[in-house]
C-alpha positions as CSV (number, residue, x, y, z in Angstrom):
1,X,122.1,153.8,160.7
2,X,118.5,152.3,160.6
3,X,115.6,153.7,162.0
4,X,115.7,157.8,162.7
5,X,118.8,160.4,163.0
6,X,119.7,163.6,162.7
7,X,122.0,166.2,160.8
8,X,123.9,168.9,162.0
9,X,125.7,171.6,159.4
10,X,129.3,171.9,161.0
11,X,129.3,175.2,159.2
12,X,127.2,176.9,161.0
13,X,129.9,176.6,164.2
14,X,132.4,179.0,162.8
15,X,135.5,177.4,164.2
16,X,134.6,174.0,162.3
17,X,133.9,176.0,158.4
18,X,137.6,177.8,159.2
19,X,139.6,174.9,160.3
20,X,138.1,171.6,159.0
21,X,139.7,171.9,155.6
22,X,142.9,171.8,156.8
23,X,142.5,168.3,158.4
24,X,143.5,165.5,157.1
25,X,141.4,162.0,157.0
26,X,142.3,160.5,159.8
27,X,141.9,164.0,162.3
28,X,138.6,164.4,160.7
29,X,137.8,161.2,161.6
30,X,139.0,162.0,164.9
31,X,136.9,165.2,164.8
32,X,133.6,163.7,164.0
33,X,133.9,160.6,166.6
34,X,134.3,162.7,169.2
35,X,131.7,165.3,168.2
36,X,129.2,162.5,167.7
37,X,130.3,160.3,170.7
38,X,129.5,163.8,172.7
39,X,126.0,164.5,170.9
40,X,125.0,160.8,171.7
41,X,125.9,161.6,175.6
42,X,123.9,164.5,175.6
43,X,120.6,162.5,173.7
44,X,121.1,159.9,176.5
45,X,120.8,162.9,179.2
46,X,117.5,164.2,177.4
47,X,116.0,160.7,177.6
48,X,117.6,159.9,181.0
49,X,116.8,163.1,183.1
50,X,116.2,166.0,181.5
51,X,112.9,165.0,179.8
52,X,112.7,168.0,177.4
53,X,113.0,168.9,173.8
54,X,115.9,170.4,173.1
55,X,114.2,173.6,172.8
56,X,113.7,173.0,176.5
57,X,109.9,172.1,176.5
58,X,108.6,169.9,178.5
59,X,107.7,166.5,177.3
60,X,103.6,165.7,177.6
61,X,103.5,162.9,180.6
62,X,102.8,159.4,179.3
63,X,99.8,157.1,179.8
64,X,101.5,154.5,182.3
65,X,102.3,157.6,184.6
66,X,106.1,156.4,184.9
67,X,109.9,157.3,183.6
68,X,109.1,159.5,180.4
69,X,110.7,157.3,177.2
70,X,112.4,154.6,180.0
71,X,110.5,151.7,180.4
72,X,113.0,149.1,180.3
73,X,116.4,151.4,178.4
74,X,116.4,149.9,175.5
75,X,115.7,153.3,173.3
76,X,118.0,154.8,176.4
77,X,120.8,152.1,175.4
78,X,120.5,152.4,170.9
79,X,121.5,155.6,171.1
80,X,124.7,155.8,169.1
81,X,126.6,157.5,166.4
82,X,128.3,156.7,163.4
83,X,131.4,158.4,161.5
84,X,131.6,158.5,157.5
85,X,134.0,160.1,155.8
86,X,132.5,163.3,156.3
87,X,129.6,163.3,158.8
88,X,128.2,161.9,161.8
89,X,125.0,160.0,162.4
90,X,123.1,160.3,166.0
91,X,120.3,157.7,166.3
92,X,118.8,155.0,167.2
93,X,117.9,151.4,165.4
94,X,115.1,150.8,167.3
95,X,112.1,150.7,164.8
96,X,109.8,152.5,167.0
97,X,112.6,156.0,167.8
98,X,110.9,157.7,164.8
99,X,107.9,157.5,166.2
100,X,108.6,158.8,170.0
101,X,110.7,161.5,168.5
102,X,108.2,162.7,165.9
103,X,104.7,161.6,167.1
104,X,102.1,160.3,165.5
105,X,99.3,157.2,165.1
106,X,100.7,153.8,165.7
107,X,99.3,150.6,166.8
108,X,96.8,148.1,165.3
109,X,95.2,150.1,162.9
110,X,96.8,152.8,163.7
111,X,94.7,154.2,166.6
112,X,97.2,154.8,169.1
113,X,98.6,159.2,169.2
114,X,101.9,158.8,170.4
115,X,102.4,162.6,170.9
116,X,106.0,163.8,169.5
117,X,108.7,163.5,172.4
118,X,112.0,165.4,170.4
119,X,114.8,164.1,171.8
120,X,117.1,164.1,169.1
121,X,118.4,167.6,168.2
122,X,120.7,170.3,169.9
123,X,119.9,172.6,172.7
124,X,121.5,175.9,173.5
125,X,123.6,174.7,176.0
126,X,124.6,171.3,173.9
127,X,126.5,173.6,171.5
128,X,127.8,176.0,174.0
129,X,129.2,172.5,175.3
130,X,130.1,171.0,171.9
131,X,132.0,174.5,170.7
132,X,134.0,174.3,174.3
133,X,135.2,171.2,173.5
134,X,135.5,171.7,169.8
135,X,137.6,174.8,170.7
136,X,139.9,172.3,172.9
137,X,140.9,170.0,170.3
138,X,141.6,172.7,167.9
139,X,143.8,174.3,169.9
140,X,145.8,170.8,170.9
141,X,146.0,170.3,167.6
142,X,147.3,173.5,166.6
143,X,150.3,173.5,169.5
């Protein structure tokens, strides 16, 4: 995936490091498309609503005065993931995501401060949700 995304260790959830071994391909697969479909939902939240890092700071207002990182959707709308083998990608394609998620100078000449807005990344309460429903397909798989 082009322009910026993030990485998750699946071993620091517990229930992932014990049982993932035992998958074969295709559940892993399985595993990782829905983990990443369900991290993708919860970046579109942060953009859409909640406006925060995922540390739960507040995002610094913008210039224009409107919707924080929505000024038309299209950073709202790349947000995606992609499965390998053994990972998955959150992100965006959109050359400028890097820049609103990170901060920094951009423009002509670089003389624009875009001040960092983090919205990719897990909050508290996106892996109490993830582990939930991590914990779910476990145990369907296991009956």
């Amino acid at each position: 995936m082009n322009g910026i995304s993030f990485e998750v260790d699946a071993s620091e959830i517990k229930i992932v490091a014990d049982k993932l071994d035992d998958l074969s391909g295709f559940q892993r697969h399985e595993l990782l498309d829905m983990m990443g479909g369900m991290v993708a939902e919860q970046t579109k939240e942060r953009i859409a609503s909640e406006k925060t890092t995922p540390s739960g700071a507040p995002w610094l207002p913008n210039q224009r005065g409107g919707d924080i990182l929505v000024l038309e959707g299209h950073l709202l709308g790349s947000i995606d993931h992609q499965v390998s083998s053994d990972q998955t990608e959150v992100g965006s394609a959109m050359v400028y995501a890097a820049i609103h998620n990170n901060g920094g100078m951009a423009g002509p000449g670089n003389k624009v401060e875009i001040p960092s807005r983090q919205y990719l990344g897990l909050s508290v309460g996106n892996i109490a949700e993830l582990e939930t429903e991590l914990g779910n397909w476990l145990e369907g798989k296991l009956q």
